[in-house]
N, C-alpha and C positions, 0 to 999 in steps of 0.2 A: 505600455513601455516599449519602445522599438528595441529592436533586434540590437544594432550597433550603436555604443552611446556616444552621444558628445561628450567632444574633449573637455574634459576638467581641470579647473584650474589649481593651482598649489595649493591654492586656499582650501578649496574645497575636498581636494585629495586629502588634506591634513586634516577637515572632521570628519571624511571617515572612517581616517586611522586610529585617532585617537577612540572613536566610538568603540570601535570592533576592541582598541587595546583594553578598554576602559572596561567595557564586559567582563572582561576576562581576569583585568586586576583587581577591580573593586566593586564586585557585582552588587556587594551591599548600596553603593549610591548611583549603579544602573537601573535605566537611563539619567541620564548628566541634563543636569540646568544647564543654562546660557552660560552660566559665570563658569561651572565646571570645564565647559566644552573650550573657553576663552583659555582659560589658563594652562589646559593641557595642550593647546595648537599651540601658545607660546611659552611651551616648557622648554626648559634649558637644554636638559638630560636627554638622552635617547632622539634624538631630532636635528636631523639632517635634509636642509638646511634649518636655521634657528628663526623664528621667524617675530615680528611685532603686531598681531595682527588687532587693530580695534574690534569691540562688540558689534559696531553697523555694520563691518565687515564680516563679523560672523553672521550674522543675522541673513545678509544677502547671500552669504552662501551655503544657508540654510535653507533658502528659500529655494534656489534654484536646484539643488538635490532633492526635495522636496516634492519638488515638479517631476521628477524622472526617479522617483519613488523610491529613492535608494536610501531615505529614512524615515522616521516615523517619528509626528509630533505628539505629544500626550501632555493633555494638562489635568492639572490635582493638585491640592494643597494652595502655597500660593506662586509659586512657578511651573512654566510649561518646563517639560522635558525632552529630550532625544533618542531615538534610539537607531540604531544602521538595521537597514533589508537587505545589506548584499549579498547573503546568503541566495533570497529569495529571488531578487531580480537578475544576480547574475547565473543562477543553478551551480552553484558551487557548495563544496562540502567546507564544514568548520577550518578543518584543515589549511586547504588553500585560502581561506579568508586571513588566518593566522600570518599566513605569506607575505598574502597581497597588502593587510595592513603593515607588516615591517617593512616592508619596501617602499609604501606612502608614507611612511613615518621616517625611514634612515638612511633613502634612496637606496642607489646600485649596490649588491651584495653581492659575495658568491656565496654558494649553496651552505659553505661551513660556515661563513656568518650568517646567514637565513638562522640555520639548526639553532645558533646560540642568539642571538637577539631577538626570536619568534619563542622563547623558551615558555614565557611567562603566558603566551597565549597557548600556545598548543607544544608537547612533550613530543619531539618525532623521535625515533628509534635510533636513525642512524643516517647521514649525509643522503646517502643513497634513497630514502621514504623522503626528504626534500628533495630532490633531483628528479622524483615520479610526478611528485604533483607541482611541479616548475612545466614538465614537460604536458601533464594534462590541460595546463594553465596557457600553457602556449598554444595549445595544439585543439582549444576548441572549435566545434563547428561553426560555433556564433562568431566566432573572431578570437585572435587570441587577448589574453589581458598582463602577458609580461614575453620578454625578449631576452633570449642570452646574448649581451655584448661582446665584441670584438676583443678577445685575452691582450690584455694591456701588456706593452716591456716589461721584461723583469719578474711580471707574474705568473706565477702556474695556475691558476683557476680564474675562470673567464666569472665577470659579475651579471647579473640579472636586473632588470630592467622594470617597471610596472610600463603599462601602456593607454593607462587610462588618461594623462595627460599628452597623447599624441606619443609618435616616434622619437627616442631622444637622440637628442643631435652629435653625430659619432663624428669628430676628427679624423681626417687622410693621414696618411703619413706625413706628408709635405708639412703642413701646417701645424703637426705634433713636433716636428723637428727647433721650431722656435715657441715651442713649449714654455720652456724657461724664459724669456724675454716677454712674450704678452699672455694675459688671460687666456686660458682653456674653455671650451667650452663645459668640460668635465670638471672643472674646479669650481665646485659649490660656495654659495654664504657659508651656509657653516663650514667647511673645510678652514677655509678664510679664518674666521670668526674662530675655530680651533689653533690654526697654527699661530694669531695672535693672542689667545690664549696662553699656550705654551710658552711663546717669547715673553710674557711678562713672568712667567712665572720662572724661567730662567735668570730674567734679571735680576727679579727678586732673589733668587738664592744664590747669586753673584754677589751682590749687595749684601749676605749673609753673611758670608764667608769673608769679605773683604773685614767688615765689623770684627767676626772672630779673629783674623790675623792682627787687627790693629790694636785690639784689646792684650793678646797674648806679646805679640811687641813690647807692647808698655811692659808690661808684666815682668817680660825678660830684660827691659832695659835695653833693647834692641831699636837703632833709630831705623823706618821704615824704607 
């Protein structure tokens, strides 16, 4: 296994997030079948960005983690199964894997969202035991494996970054200034795919409320 890995893709960042989460939530059916591993990379919930991804797609990027040993095939019964080594290949403790899998799983965080959506893998104490192993994570020999971004307008805590898919690409000012008018490069699918979300479900309960006035109208003999 070399020292510094190749860039990984989303695909493949997203089974080993799902691996590492999966250990942790349903140990009883770890390691994950093919069909397991499929439907947790295109779970709805918890997963930023939302993703579609096909079985051959999983399959090949299965294959390529695989090659740089950052999982483990096993078979028994009548399907093969998965299991993640990043523990092992990257020398990292439970802890920061708990990390580095939410951050492959829900992108950029800050450190209090880390605390609370890394919950279900690892119980940290207090903001401050995520900000330690953020900075051991950053700060290894071998290279770091996540980056504190640039504290965005408006926000008081800067978010955190993984780095296994390369540098991610930080906007200038300039270019943040017409934000509003074209694509970000910080505005995810799922971001998207949430705030269209939302908008329907506003409609919908615009289209609720119109029905209740129209019915209570009648009711009172009120023309609308």
């Amino acid at each position: 296994m070399p020292t510094t890995l190749p860039v990984l893709s989303l695909l493949e960042t997203r089974v080993l997030g799902v691996l590492a989460e999966k250990q942790r939530t349903v140990p009883d059916s770890y390691p994950l079948t093919l069909n397991s591993l499929v439907s947790g990379c295109n779970q709805k919930s918890s997963r930023d960005p939302v993703i579609e991804a096909t079985e051959s797609e999983v399959l090949v990027a299965l294959d390529n983690l695989r090659g740089l040993s950052l999982l483990v095939e096993t078979s028994g019964g009548r399907a093969s199964r998965y299991a993640h080594n990043i523990e092992r290949v990257l020398h990292i403790p439970t802890q920061s894997t708990a990390l580095l899998a939410t951050l492959m799983l829900r992108g950029a965080q800050t450190a209090g969202e880390l605390r609370i959506n890394s919950e279900r893998l690892h119980k940290f104490a207090d903001i401050s035991s995520v900000e330690s192993f953020l900075a051991e994570l950053a700060e290894r020999a071998a290279g770091g494996l996540v980056v504190e971004l640039p504290r965005q307008p408006g926000s008081r805590e800067n978010r955190w970054m993984h780095l296994l898919s390369g540098t991610p690409v930080i906007e200038d000012q300039v270019s943040a200034k017409s934000a509003s008018f074209t694509p970000s490069s910080d505005v995810t699918v799922g971001e998207i795919a949430a705030l269209k979300a939302n908008l329907s479900k506003l409609e919908g309960e615009v289209s609720e409320l119109r029905a209740m006035l129209a019915k209570l109208y009648a009711e009172l003999g009120i023309s609308a």
